[in-house]
C-alpha positions as CSV (number, residue, x, y, z in Angstrom):
1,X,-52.2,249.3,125.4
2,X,-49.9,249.8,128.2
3,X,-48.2,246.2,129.6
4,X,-47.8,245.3,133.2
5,X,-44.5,246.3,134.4
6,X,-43.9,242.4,135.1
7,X,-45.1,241.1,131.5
8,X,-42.9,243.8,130.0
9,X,-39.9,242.8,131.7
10,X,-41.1,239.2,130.9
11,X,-41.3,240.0,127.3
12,X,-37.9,242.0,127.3
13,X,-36.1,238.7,129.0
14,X,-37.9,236.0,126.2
15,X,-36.7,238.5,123.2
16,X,-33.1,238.8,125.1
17,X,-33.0,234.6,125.3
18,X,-35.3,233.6,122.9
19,X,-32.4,231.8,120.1
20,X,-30.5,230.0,123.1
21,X,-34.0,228.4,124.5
22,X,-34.8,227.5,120.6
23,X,-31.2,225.9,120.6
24,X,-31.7,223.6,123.6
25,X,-33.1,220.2,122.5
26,X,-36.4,219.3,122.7
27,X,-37.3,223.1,122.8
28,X,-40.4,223.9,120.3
29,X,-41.6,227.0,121.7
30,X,-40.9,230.3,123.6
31,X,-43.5,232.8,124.9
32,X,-44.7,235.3,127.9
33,X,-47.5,233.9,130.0
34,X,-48.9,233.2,133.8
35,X,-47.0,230.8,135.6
36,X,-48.9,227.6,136.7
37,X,-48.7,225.6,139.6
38,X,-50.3,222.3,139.9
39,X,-52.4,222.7,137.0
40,X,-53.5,226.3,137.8
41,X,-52.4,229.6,136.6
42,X,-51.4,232.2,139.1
43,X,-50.9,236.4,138.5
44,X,-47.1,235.8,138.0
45,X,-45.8,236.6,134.3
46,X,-42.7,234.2,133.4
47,X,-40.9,233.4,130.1
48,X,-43.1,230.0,129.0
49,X,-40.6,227.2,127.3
50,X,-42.6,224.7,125.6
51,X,-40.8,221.5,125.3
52,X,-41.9,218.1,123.5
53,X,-41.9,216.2,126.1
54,X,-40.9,216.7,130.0
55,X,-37.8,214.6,130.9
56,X,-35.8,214.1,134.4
57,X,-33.0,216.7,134.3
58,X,-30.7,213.2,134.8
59,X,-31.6,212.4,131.1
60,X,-30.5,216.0,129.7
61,X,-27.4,216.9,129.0
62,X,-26.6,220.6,131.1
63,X,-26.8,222.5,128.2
64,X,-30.1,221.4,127.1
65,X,-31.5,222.6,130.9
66,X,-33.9,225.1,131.0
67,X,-32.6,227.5,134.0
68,X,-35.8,228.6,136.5
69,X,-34.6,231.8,135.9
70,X,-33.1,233.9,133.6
71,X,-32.6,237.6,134.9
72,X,-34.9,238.5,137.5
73,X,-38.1,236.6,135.7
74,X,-39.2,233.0,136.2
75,X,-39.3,230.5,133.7
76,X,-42.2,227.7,133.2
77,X,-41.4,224.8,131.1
78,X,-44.3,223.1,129.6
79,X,-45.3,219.8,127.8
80,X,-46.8,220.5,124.5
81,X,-45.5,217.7,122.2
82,X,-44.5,218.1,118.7
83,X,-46.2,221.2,117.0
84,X,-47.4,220.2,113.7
85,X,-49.0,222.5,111.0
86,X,-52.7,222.2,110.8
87,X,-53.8,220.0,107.9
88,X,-57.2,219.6,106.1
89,X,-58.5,216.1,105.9
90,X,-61.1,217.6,103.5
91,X,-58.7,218.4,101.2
92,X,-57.7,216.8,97.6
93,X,-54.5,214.7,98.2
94,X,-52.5,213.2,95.6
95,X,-51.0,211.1,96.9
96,X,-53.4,210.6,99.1
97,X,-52.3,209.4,102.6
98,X,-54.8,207.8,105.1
99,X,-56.7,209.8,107.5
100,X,-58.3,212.0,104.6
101,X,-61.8,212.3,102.7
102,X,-62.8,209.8,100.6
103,X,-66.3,207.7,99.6
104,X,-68.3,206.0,96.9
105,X,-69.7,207.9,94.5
106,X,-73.2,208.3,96.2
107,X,-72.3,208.3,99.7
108,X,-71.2,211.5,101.6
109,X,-67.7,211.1,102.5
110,X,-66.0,208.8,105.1
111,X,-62.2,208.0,105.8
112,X,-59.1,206.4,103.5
113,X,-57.8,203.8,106.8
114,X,-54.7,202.5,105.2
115,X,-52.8,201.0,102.6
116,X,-53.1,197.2,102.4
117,X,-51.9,194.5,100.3
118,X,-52.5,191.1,98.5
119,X,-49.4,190.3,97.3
120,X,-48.5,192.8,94.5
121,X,-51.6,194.8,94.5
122,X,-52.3,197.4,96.3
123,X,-55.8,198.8,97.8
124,X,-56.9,201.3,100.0
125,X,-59.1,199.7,102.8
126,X,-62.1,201.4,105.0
127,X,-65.4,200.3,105.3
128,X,-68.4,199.0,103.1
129,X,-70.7,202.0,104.3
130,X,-68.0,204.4,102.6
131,X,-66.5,202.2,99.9
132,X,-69.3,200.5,98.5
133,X,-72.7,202.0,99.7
134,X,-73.8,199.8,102.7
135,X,-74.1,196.9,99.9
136,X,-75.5,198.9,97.4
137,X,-72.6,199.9,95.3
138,X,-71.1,197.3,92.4
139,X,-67.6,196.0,91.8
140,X,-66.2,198.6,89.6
141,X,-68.1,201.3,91.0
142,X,-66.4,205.0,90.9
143,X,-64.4,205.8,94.6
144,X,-63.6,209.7,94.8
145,X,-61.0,211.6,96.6
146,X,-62.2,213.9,98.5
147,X,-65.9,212.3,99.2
148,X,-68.8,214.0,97.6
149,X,-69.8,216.2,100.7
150,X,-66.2,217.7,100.7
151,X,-66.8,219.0,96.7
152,X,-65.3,215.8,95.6
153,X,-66.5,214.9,91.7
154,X,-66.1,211.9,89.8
155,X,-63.5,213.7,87.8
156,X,-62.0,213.3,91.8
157,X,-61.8,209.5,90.8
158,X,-59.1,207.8,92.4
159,X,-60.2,204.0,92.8
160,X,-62.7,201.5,91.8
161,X,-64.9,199.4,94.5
162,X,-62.7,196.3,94.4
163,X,-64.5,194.1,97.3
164,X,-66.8,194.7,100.4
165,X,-67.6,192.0,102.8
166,X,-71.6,192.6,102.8
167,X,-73.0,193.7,106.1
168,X,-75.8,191.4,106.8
169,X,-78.7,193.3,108.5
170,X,-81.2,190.5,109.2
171,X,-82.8,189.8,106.6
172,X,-82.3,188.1,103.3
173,X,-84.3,187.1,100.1
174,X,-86.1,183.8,100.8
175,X,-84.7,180.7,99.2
176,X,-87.2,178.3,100.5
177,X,-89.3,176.9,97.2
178,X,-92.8,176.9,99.3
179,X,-91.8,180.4,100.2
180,X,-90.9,182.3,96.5
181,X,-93.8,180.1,95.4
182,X,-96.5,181.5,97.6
183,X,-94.9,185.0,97.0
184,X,-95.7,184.1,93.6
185,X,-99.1,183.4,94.0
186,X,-99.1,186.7,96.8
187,X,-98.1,188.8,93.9
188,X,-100.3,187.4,91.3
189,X,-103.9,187.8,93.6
190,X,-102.4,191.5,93.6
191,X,-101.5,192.2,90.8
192,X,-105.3,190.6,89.7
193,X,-107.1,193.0,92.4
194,X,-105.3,195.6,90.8
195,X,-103.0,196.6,93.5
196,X,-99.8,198.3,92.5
197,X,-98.4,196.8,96.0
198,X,-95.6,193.1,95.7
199,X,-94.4,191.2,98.9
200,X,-91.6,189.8,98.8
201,X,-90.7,186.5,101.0
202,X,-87.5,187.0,103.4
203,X,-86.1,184.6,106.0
204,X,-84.5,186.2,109.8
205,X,-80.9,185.3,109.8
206,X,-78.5,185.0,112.3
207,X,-77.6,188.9,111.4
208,X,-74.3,188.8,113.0
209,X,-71.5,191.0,111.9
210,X,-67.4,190.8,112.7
211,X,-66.1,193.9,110.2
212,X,-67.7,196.9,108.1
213,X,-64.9,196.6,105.7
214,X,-64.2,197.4,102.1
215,X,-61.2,197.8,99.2
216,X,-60.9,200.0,96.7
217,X,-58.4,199.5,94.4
218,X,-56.3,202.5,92.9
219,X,-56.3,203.8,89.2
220,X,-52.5,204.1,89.5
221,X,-50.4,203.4,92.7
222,X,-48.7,206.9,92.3
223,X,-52.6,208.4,93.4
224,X,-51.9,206.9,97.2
225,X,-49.2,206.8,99.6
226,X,-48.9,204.6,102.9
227,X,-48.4,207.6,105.3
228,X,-51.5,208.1,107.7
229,X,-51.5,211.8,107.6
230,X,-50.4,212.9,110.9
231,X,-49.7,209.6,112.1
232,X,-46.9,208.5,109.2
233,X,-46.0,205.0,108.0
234,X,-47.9,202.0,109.9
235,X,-45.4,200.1,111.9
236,X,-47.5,196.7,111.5
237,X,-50.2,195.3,113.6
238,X,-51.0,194.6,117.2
239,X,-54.3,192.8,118.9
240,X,-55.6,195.8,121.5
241,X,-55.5,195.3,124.9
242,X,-57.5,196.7,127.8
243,X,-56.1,200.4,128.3
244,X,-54.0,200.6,125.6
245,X,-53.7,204.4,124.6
246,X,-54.3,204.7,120.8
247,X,-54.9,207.4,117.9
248,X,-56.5,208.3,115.1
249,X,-57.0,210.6,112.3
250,X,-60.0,211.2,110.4
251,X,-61.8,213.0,107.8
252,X,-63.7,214.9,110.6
253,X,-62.0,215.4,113.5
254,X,-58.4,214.8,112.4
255,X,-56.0,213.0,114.8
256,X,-57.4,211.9,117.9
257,X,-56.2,209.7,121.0
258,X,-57.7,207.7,123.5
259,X,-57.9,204.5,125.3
260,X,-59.5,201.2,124.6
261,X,-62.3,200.7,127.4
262,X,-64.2,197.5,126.2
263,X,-63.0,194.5,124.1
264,X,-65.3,192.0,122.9
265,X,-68.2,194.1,122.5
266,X,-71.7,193.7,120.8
267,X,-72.9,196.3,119.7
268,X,-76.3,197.4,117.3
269,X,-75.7,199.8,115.0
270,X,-78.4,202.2,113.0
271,X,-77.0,202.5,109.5
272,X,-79.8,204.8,108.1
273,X,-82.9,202.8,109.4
274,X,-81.4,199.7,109.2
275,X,-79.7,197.4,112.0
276,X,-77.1,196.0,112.2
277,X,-75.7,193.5,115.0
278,X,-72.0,193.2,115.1
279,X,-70.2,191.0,117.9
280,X,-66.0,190.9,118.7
281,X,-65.5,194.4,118.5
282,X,-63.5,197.2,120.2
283,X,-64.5,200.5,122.3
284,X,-62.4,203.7,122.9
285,X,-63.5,206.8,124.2
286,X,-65.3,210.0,122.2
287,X,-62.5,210.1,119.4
288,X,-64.5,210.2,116.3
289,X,-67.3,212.3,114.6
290,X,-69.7,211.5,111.9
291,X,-67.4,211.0,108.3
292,X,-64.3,209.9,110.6
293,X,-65.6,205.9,109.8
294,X,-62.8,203.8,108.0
295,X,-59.9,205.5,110.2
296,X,-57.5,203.7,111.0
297,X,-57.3,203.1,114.7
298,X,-53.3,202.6,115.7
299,X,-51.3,202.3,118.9
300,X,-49.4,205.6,119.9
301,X,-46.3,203.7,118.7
302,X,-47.5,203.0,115.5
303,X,-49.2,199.7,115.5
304,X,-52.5,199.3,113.5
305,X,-54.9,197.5,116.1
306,X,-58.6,198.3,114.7
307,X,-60.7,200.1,111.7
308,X,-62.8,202.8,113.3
309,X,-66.4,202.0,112.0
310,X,-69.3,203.7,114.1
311,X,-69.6,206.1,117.5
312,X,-71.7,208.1,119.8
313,X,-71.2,211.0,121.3
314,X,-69.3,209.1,124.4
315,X,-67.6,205.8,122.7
316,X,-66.2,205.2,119.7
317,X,-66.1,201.3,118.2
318,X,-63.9,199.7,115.7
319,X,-63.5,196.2,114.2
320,X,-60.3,194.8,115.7
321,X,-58.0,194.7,112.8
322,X,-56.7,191.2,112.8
323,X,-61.1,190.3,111.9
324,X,-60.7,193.0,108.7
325,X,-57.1,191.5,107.3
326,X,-58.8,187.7,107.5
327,X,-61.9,188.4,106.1
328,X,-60.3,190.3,102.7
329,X,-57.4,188.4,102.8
330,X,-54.9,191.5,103.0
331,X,-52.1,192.5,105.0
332,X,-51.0,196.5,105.9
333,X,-48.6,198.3,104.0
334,X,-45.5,199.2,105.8
């Protein structure tokens, strides 16, 4: 295919200066495109310098300036940040960092969050919906790396269910004498009728939630690491603010970023038919997908400031982390 005259003397320039733009610092990229002004492109082909990030020519020493021109052809620099390989979060890890596929043995797959401790031991902390079965899983029960929907097997055991704080829904078991008695008598008149039908008595309770959380606790440490793929090593722990710019990265839709735009939310969530009320709770943007719950939700510096738990197609709500660490007792791995 014959090139325009302009992209071919674009492309002879890029090869011709290609190793001293790669040299300059903060340079990750080099490449012939259209050269954009205010945000649009216009018919003009010019060498493209992607740097990491765009800095006054003050802060940059004058051999690390890109020159508008070199030859007759324009250059455009443009932000692109650091360029990362791509990275499956459906993978198999050992060690397995956060931000990758992981779940109870009979649920689908959700997220590893982080590393956290109590004392000595370590655990790997998400939610109860992926860790221990919305309630339904047992101490001891099998955790597998990558989660069942991503292939994962329990020969892909890497952790037991080590604690969940139950997510109450509503509704609970009747304690109340006159009430297990006349469920008693309920079930007896049935059974006598010849109905294969039971009641069972429940009482309304308050129903209100602060975390969908969860440990599981490694076979061996060697199976997990306290990188956040992506991400790296959590700095520590922040309280999230109104506007604060933050990131993820998830099973699902790997890393994310976003802002926080509600704090001290309440919110209902449908966890398969059920509902659950929680109250305290944070709001970002659309930053997570179905199987991205028990991310770790972090400040853009590094800062762990909520565990990503359920979404919609526009917001995205987590438990604000200081709520998780208290009610299991844990502090994050650094």
């Amino acid at each position: 295919m014959a090139l325009d005259a302009g992209v071919g003397a674009a492309l002879s320039v890029k090869n011709e200066y290609v190793n001293e733009l790669l040299s300059r610092r903060n340079v990750v990229a080099c490449g012939v495109g259209f050269k954009q002004r205010e945000g649009q492109f216009t018919n003009e082909p010019c060498v493209v310098v992607s740097v990491t990030k765009k800095l006054p020519k003050a802060q940059l020493a004058a051999e690390d300036l890109v020159p508008q021109k070199l030859g007759e052809v324009k250059t455009d620099v443009v932000e692109t940040g650091v360029v990362r390989a791509l990275q499956n979060h459906q993978d198999k890890w050992r060690p397995a960092p956060g931000g990758v596929s992981v779940g109870h043995v009979a649920v689908t797959a959700g997220t590893i969050g982080c590393l956290v401790h109590r004392g000595d031991d370590i655990f790997i902390l998400s939610n109860n919906h992926v860790l221990a079965n919305s309630n339904k899983g047992q101490i001891g029960d099998a955790i597998i790396q990558p989660g069942r929907y991503d292939g994962g097997t329990t020969a892909d055991q890497i952790a037991t269910l080590f604690e969940f704080v139950p997510i109450d829904f509503g509704q609970q078991p009747a304690e109340c004498p006159w009430a297990k008695s006349t469920e008693a008598l309920l079930n007896a008149l049935a059974q006598a009728a010849g109905s294969n039908h039971r009641v069972m008595a429940v009482q309304q309770t308050a129903g209100v939630n602060k975390v969908d959380a969860a440990l599981g606790k490694p076979l061996s440490p060697d199976l997990v690491t306290k990188e956040i793929l992506e991400i790296g090593v959590p700095k520590g722990v922040k309280e999230a603010e109104l506007g604060m710019a933050v990131q993820k990265s998830g099973r699902t839709t790997g890393l994310t970023h976003d802002h926080i735009i509600q704090i001290d939310v309440t919110v209902q969530v449908d966890y398969d038919g059920q509902i659950a009320t929680f109250s305290g709770q944070l709001a970002a943007g659309p930053m997570s997908k179905g199987g991205d719950s028990g991310s770790a939700v972090l400040t853009e510096d590094g800062y762990v400031v909520g565990l990503l738990f359920a979404g919609s197609d526009t917001t995205t709500f987590m438990n604000p982390i200081q709520a998780v660490l208290s009610a299991l007792n844990v502090q994050v791995v650094t």
